[in-house]
N, C-alpha and C positions, 0 to 999 in steps of 0.2 A: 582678593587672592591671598592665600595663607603659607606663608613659606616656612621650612621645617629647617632649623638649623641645628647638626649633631650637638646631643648633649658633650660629648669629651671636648669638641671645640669650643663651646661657650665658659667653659671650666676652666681650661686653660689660656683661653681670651680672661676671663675674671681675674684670674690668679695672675698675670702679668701686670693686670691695672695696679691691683694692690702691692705687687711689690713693686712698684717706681713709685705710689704714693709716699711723697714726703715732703713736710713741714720747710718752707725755703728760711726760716728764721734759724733751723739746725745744720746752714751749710755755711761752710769757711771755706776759707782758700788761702793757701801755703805755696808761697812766691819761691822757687826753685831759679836761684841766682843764676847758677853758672849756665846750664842747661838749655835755658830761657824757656822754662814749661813753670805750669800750676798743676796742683792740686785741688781739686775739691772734695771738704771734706765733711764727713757728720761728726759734729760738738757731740752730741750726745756720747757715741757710742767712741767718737774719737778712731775713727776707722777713716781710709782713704777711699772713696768713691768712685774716683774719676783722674786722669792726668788727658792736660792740654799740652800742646807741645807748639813748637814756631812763635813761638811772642815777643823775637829780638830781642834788644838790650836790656834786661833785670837789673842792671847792676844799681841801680837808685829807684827801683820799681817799689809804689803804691796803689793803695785800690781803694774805692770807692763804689758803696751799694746801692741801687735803685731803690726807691722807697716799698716797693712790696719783697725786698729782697730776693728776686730770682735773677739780676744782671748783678755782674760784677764787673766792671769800667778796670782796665789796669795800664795806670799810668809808664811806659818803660821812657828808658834816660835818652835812646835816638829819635824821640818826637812820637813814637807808637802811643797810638790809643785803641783798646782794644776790649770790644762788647761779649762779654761772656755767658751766655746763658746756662744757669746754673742747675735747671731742673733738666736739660737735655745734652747735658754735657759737652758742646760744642762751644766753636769762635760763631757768635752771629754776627758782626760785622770786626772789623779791624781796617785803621787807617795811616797815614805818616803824616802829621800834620804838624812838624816843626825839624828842627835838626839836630836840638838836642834840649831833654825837658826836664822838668822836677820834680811835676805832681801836679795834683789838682782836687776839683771838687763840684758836689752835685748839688745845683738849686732845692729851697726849700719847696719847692711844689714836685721838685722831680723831674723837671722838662730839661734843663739843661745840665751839659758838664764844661766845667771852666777847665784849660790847660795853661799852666805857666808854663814858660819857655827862657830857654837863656839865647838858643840860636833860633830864629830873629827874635833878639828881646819883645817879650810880650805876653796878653793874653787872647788866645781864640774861645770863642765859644761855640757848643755843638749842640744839636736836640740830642736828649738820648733815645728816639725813639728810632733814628738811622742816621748818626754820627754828621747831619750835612752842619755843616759850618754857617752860624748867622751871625756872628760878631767876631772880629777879629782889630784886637784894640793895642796899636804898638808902644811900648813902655819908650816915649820919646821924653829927650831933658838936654839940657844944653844946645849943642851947635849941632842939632838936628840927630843927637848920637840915639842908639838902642841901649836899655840897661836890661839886665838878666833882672829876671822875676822870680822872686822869693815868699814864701809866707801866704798863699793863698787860701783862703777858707771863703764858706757862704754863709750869708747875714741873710738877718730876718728881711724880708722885702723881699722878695727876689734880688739880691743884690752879691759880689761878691767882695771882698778886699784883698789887697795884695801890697807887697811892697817893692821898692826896685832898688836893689842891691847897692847900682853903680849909681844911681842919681842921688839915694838918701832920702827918699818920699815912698809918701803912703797914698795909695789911691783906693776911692769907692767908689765900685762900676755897681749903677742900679741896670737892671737888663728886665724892666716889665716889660721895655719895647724893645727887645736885642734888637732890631732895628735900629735905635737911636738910642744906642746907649749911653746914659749921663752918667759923666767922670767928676767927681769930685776928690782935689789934689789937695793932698798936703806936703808943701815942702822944707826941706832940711828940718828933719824929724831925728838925725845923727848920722853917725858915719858905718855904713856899709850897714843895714840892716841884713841881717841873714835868715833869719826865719822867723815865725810869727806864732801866736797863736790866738783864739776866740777864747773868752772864760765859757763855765760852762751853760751861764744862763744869757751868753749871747750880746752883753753887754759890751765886755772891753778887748781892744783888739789891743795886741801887745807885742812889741818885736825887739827880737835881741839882736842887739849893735855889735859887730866884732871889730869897727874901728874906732870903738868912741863906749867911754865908759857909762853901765846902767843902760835901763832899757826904755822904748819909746810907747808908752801908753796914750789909748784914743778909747774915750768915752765914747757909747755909739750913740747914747740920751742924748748927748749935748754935742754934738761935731762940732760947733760952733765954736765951743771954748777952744778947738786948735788937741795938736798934741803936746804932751808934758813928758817930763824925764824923771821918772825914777830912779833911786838908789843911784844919783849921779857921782859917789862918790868910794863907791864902793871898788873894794882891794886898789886902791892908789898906790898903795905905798907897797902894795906884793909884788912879788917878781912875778914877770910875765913869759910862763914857761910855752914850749911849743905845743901846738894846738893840731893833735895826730888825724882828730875828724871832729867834725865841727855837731856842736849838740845838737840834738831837734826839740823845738819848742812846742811841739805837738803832741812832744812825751812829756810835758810839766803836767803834774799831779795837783790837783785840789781836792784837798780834804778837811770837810767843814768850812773855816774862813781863813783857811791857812792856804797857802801855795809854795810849791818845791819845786826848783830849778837848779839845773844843772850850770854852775859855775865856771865860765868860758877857762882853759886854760890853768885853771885850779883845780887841785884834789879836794872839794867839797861840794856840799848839796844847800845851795838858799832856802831859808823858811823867809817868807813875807808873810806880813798881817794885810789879807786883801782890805781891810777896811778901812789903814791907814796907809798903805804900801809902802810900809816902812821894815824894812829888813830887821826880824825878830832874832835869830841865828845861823849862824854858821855851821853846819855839820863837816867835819875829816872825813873823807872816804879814802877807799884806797886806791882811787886815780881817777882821772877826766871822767868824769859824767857825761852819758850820752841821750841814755831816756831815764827818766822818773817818771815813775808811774805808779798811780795809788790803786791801790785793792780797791774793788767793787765797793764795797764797805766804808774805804777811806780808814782803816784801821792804820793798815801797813803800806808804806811804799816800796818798792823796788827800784834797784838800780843798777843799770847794767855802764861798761867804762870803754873808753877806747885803748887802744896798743898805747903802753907794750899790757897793759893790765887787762883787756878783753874778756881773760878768761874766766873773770869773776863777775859774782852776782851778791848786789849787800842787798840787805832789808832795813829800814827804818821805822820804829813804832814811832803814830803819829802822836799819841799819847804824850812818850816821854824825849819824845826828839831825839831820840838815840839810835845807834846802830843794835841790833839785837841778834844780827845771825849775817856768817856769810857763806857764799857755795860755789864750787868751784865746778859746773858743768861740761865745760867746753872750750876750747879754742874759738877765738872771733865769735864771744856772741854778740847777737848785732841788735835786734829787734824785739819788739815786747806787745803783748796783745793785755787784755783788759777782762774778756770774762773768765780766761782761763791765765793764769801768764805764761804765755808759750813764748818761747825764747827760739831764733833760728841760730845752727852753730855754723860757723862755715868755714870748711876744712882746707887750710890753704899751706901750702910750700914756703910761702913768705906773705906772712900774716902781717906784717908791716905797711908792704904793697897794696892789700886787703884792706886793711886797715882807713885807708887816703881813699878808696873810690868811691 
């Protein structure tokens, strides 16, 4: 049987394919705080695409890409997790699965996404192929207490790390069997760790102490040697100014064998020598550091401040360690991206307020 189907119809069928054809590695998305919507966007052309809308709390919202980049996972601060498919511009699934969260992150095979959580202290884990829940692992310590979970990233193994704020440890959750997932504990590691990061070749998990001076380094070669303390003695003798938002160690810049870190409660930027971690210099900025972050290249770093200084953005050449330029874009900028540095401003009545959430 031969079936005849109109030329203009097959044209216009064609011509629809090709315009929704697009590359998922040229789409972003631009977290719309107040709102509680996204963007999804084309890098290339730097054009808006798409707006999602209904996605609760943004106010400490992250995201995280499936490995062929067409999901976008967005972490918000009331427990939402939320699956966004990026080539059909919908929510494909969305769930509440804590009461109040931080962020998280996607297994090295792509099967799972990890959730920290502060309300019930812990981590859940989820497939991301339909958000069900197969491990669900409570940050317990002391006299049966919950600690809020901080600093979470995925390591090689399928495995993920974290640290727990209230307890002062660092755990490695392997999940090849989320079934049975094996916890390996490090404890009193210092006081209140707050955020973490992985270097970039997966080796060293690192987290900065806001109650205890220097930071808590863990070999992932050797776990065995325990964790060690860096730069234990660094700014002792400085005054210890208020602390408007607390840095993210997920904005430290590595460039070459050097590493930049935002200075808790200091107007400067650390240089370390990762190869002896030993604090090479001090840069003056012009207030609290929040993210460092290095150019693609590792030429230049950027860095944006908390209140009352927000409004600025300095540069530092890695070269010469110095400041070389600075710009004054915005009120409350907050966030910083890597292939392009896009910067979010966000326009508030009492930037102060803004400022703490």
């Amino acid at each position: 049987m031969t079936y005849h189907i109109p030329l203009l119809t097959l044209l216009i069928f064609s011509q629809s394919i090709s315009a929704d054809l697009l590359g998922t590695g040229d789409l972003g998305v631009i977290i719309e705080r107040e709102p509680a919507a996204i963007q999804i966007i084309n890098t290339t052309s730097k054009s808006s695409i798409s707006r999602i809308t209904d996605l609760g709390d943004l106010s400490h919202a992250s995201v995280v890409f499936s490995r062929d980049a067409r999901y976008a996972f967005i972490f918000g601060r009331d427990g939402g997790l939320t699956k966004i498919d990026l080539l059909q511009d919908r929510i494909a699934k969305r769930i509440i699965q804590a009461g109040n969260s931080i962020g998280g992150a996607i297994s090295q095979d792509g099967t799972l996404i990890a959730v920290s959580n502060y309300t019930p202290g812990g981590v859940k884990i989820f497939t991301t192929e339909t958000l069900e829940l197969v491990a669900d692992i409570p940050a317990l310590y002391g006299d049966n207490q919950l600690s809020k979970v901080v600093g979470l990233v995925d390591a090689l193994g399928q495995k993920f790390i974290f640290s727990l704020f209230d307890a002062g440890e660092i755990w490695i959750a392997d999940l090849k069997d989320p079934a049975q997932a094996k916890i390996q504990k490090f404890k009193a590691v210092g006081k209140q760790p707050y955020d973490a990061l992985l270097s970039p070749d997966g080796r060293y998990y690192i987290a900065g102490l806001f109650g205890d001076r220097g930071l808590a380094l863990l070999d992932l070669w050797s776990p065995e040697q325990g964790v060690k303390r860096i730069l234990p003695d660094y700014a002792k003798q400085d005054e210890k100014l208020p602390v408007y938002k607390m840095p993210h160690l997920e904005g430290w810049a590595v460039a070459g064998n050097l590493m930049f870190i935002p200075a808790i409660g200091q107007h400067e930027v650390l240089v370390i020598d990762q190869s002896t971690w030993q604090l090479i210099k001090r840069i003056p900025v012009i207030g609290q550091p929040v993210f460092v972050m290095a150019r693609p290249d590792g030429r230049q770093v950027w860095v944006n401040y908390a209140f009352p200084d927000n409004a600025h953005l300095q540069i530092i050449d890695v070269k010469t360690l110095s400041l070389i330029k600075s710009l004054n874009p915005g009120k409350a900028v907050l966030h910083s991206g890597s292939r392009y540095f896009c910067e979010s401003l966000f326009w508030a009545s009492q930037p102060k307020q803004a400022a703490k959430t």
